[in-house]
C-alpha positions as CSV (number, residue, x, y, z in Angstrom):
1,X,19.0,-71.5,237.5
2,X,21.7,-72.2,239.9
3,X,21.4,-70.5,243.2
4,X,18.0,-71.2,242.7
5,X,15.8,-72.2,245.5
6,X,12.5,-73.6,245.8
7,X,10.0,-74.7,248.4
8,X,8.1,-78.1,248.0
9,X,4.4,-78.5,249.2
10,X,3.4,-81.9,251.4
11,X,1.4,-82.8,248.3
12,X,3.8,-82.8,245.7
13,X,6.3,-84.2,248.2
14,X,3.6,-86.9,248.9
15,X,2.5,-87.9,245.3
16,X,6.6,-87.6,244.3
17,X,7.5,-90.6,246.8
18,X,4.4,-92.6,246.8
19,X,4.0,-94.3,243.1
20,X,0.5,-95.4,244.0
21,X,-1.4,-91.9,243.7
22,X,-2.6,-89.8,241.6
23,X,-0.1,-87.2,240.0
24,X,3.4,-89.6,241.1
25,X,4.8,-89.3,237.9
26,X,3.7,-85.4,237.0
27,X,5.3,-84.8,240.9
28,X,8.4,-86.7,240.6
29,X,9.6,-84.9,237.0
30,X,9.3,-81.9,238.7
31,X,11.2,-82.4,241.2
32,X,13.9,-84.4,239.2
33,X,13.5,-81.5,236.6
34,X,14.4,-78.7,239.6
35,X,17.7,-80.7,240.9
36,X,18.8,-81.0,236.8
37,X,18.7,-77.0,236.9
38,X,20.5,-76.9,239.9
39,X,17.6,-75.5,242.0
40,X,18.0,-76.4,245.6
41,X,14.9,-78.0,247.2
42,X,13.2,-77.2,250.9
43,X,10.6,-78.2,253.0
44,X,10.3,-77.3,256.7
45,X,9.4,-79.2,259.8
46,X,5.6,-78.6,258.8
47,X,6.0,-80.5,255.8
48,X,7.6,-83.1,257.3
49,X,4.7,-83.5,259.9
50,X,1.5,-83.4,257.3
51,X,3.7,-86.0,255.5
52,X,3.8,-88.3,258.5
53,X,-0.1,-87.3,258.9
54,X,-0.4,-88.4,255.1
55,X,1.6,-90.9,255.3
56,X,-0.2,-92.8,258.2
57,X,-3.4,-91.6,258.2
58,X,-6.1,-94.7,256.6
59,X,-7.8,-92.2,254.2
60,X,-4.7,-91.7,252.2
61,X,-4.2,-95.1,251.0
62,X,-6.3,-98.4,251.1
63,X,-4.4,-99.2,254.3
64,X,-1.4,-97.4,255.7
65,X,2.0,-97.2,256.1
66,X,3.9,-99.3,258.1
67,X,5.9,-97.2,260.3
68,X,9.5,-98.1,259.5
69,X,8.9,-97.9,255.9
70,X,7.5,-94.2,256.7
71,X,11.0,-94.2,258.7
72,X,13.0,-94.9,255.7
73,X,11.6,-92.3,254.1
74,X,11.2,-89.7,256.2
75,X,15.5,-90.1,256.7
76,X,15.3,-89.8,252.4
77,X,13.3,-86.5,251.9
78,X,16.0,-85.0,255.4
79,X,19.1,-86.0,253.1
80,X,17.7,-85.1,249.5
81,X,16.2,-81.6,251.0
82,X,17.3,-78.9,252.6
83,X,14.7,-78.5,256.3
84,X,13.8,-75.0,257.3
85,X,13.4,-75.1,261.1
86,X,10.7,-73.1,262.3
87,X,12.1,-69.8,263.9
88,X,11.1,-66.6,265.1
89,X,12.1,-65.0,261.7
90,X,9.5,-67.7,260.0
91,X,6.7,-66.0,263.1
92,X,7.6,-62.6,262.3
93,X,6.7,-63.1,258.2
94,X,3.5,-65.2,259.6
95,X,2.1,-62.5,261.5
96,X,2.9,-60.4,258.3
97,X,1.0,-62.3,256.3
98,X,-1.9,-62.6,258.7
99,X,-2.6,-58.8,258.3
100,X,-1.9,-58.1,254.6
101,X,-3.5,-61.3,253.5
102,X,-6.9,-62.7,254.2
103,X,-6.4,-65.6,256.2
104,X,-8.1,-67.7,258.3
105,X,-8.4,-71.3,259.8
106,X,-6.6,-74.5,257.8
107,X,-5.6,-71.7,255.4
108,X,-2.9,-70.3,258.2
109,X,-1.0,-73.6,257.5
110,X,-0.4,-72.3,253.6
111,X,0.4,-69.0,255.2
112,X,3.2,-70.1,257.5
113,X,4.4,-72.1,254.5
114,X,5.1,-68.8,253.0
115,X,6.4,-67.2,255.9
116,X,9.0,-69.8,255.8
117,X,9.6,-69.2,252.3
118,X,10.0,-65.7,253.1
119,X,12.3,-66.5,255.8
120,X,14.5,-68.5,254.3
121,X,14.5,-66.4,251.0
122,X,13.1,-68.8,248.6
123,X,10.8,-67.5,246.2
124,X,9.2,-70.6,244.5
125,X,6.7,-73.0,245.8
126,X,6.1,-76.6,244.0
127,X,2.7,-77.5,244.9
128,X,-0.1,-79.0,243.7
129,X,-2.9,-77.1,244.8
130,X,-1.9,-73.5,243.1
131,X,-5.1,-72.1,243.9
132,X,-4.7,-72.0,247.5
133,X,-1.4,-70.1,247.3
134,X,-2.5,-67.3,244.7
135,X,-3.4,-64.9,247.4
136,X,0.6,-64.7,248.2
137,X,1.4,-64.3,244.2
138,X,2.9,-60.8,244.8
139,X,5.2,-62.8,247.5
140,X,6.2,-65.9,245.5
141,X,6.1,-67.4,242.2
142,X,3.6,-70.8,242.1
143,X,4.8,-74.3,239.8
144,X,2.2,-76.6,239.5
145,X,3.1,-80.2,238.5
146,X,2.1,-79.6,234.5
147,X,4.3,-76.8,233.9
């Protein structure tokens, strides 16, 4: 699979670097699993923010975060994965999307994930919600953590 690339969701990103929750292990093969085959791994800027969200909000864990700790590893995931900036090119596919694919609301976010994807040329997504994402299957191929 070399010269593979592949797109990972907050929620695998999440679960991969937080051993508390619910799928850690499941999350973190995956990903260890992708860099053994040589796949290289993104996210983009909007992946980096929901994980701050996630990462500090007081429904995700019994009490959050401290800050530098969410520092620490927000300077990890920059270093271990490549970052798609957010650029016209990433709009144009978004806009696409919008019109080919019903859309609407929260559900935009999973769009411009795509668009990114699109963008940057990578046809995989790691995520855990599969489901949501099955709209764009003509687009991109979908990895759950169990497979």
């Amino acid at each position: 699979m070399t010269g593979a690339r592949a797109f990972v969701d907050t929620n695998v990103l999440l679960r991969a670097l937080t051993l508390q929750m619910t799928l850690h292990q499941e999350t973190e093969t995956l990903i260890q699993r992708m860099w053994e085959r040589g796949v290289e791994l993104w996210v983009s800027r909007q992946v980096l923010r929901e994980y701050l969200v996630q990462a500090t909000h007081p429904n995700t864990y019994s009490s959050t975060l401290p800050i530098s700790q969410v520092m620490v590893q927000m300077e990890m995931v920059q270093t271990l994965f490549h970052v798609a900036d957010e650029t016209q090119a990433v709009t144009k596919q978004l806009l696409f999307l919008l019109q080919k694919y019903p859309t609407r609301g929260k559900q935009v976010h999973d769009a411009n994930i795509v668009a990114t994807m699109l963008a940057y040329d990578i046809d995989t997504l790691l995520t855990i919600n599969v489901n949501d994402f099955k709209r764009f299957s003509d687009q991109i191929h979908l990895i759950g953590p169990q497979e």
